[in-house]
Steps between C-alpha positions, in 0.01 A plus 500: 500500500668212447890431553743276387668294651428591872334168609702227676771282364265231524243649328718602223624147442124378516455739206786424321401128547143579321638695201724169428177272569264716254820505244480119527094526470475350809265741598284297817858477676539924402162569680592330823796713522293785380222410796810494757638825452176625547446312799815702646274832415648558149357561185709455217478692133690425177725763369798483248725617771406148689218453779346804682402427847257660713449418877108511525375701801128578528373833604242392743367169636219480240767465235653185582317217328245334715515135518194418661326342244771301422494126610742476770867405398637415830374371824675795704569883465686631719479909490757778605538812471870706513559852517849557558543231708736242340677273759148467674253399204828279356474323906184446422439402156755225534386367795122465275696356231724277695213318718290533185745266307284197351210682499311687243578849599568832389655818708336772302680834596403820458760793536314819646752717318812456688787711381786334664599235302232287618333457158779377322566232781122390444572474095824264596313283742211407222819498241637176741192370632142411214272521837594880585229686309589896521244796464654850493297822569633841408502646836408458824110413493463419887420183611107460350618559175836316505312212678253476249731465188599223653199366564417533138823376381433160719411177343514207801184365609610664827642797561716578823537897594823487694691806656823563404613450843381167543734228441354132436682255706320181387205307339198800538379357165305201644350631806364805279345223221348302795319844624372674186354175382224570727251662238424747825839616537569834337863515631739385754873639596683529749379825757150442547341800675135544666316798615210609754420829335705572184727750711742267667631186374658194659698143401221300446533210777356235252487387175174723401629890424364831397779607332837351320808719490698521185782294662418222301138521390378139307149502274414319167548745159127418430357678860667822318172464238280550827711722706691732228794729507641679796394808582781738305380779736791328759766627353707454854520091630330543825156360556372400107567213642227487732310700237512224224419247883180647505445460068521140577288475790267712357426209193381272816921362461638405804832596602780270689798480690771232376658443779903406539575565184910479417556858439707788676402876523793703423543874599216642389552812252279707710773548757724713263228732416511803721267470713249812497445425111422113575283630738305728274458286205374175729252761660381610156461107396347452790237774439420378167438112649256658726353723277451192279384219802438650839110453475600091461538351763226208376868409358692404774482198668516608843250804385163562602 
C-alpha cells in the first residue's frame, strides 16, 4: 500500500519541486523530477493529503523491466549485487563511479533484500549521484535471480559483473573496450580459469580461458541476445559463474583473461559463512554444473 511521506528528504523536496512546476504549467520540467524519483525506486501517486510514495520492489527477476531492446544509453554498466552488505558494495560502487568519472557509465545496483539498513543507503546514494541506478527485490532471490535484474535493468553498451568485494583501483575501462572489440570475444575479466576435464579448475596461465569468475566479469549487453539469462537454479554464488563460462563458449565465444587490471580483492564473503553450509551449497552448484556440462569437454581449450 502506499505511504506518505516515508521516502527521503530529497525525494520529498523533488516532489514538492514538481507540484510548484505543474502549478506554474511547466509541466516538461515536472516530468524530469517525476522520472528522478523514480529513478531512486519510487513511484509517486496524487492524493489530497499530498504525494503518496511507494518504493518499487519486484517480486522476482522477471518483473523488473528488461532493457534489452532498448538502444544502449551508456557505454558502461557496471552491475552489483548487495545483500546486507553495506560498507562492502558502498567500497565498491564508488570506486566504479570514481574511476568511471568522464565516462558514460552507470552503477546499476540491485539490493537482494537486505534488511539492515542497506536499502535505504542505496536510495541516498542514487538521491546524490544521477549515474547510481537502484533495483530493489523483495527478498532474498539468490544470486541468479538478483544478478539477472540487474542485467535487465542495464543499459551501457557494456556491461561489467563485478563482486562486491572487488575494489577498482584504476582505469579497467580501456583495457576491457580494447578486448571485447574483438567480434570473437564473448568476455574478458579478471580470473581467467582453464580446465582438463570439467572436474578441476586452474588460473588460466594465458590470455585464452575456460571460465571467468564473477570478480569482475566484462561482455557487451548485446551477447546477452545470444547467451540469455543466468541460470536462476544457482540460487548460492559459487560456480554459475563457470556455468554462464560455458553459455558463452558454447555460442563458438571465446573467453579471455585481462590481465593486470587495477583492482583489489577484498575479503571475500565466503569466509564468514560457516563453513559446513558453504560447503554444501558449492557441492550442490557444483552438481548442477556437471549435471548441465560434464559430457563437454569439445568446450575447453585444453580438452580433447
Amino acid at each position: 500500500m502506499p505511504h506518505a511521506p516515508s521516502a527521503p528528504r530529497r525525494v520529498i523536496e523533488w516532489a514538492a519541486e514538481r507540484d510548484r512546476l505543474r502549478a506554474e504549467k511547466k509541466f516538461a520540467e515536472a516530468d524530469t523530477l517525476r522520472n528522478r524519483i523514480a529513478a531512486v525506486g519510487y513511484s509517486i501517486q496524487d492524493s489530497p493529503a499530498g504525494p503518496l510514495f511507494t518504493l518499487i520492489r519486484h517480486p522476482n527477476s522477471g518483473a523488473v523491466p528488461s532493457r534489452l531492446e532498448q538502444p544502449d544509453s551508456v557505454e558502461w554498466s557496471v552491475n552489483l549485487l548487495a545483500r546486507n552488505n553495506r560498507d562492502e558494495v558502498f567500497r565498491a560502487a564508488h570506486s566504479a563511479l570514481r574511476w568511471g568519472e568522464g565516462l558514460s557509465l552507470e552503477v546499476v545496483l540491485v539490493d537482494n533484500g537486505s534488511n539492515d539498513g542497506t536499502a535505504e543507503s542505496i536510495i541516498e546514494l542514487a538521491c546524490g549521484d544521477e549515474r547510481v541506478r537502484p533495483v530493489f527485490l523483495a527478498a532474498d532471490l539468490g544470486e541468479g535471480a538478483g544478478r539477472n535484474s540487474g542485467l535487465r535493468a542495464s543499459v551501457g553498451r557494456n556491461i561489467i559483473i563485478l563482486g562486491g568485494h572487488m575494489e577498482i583501483v584504476g582505469d579497467v575501462f580501456t583495457p576491457l573496450a580494447a578486448a571485447l572489440a574483438d567480434d570473437a570475444v564473448g568476455a574478458a575479466g579478471s580470473n581467467g580459469l582453464i580446465s582438463a576435464d570439467l572436474f578441476t579448475f586452474e588460473p588460466a596461465p594465458t590470455a585464452e580461458a575456460d571460465a571467468i569468475e564473477f570478480y569482475l566479469f566484462a561482455f557487451r549487453r548485446e551477447r546477452l541476445k545470444t547467451v540469455e539469462w543466468l541460470d536462476e537454479k544457482f540460487a548460492f554464488y559459487r560456480n554459475i559463474d563457470l556455468d554462464w563460462s560455458m553459455s558463452f563458449k558454447d555460442k563458438g565465444l571465446r573467453l579471455i583473461t585481462a590481465s593486470h587490471l587495477p583492482i583489489t580483492a577484498h575479503e571475500h564473503p565466503y569466509l564468514r559463512m560457516d563453513p559446513a553450509e558453504r560447503d554444501r551449497l558449492s557441492k550442490k552448484n557444483y552438481r548442477r554444473f556437471l549435471d548441465k556440462w560434464r559430457d563437454r569437454k569439445d568446450l575447453l581449450n585444453r580438452g580433447a
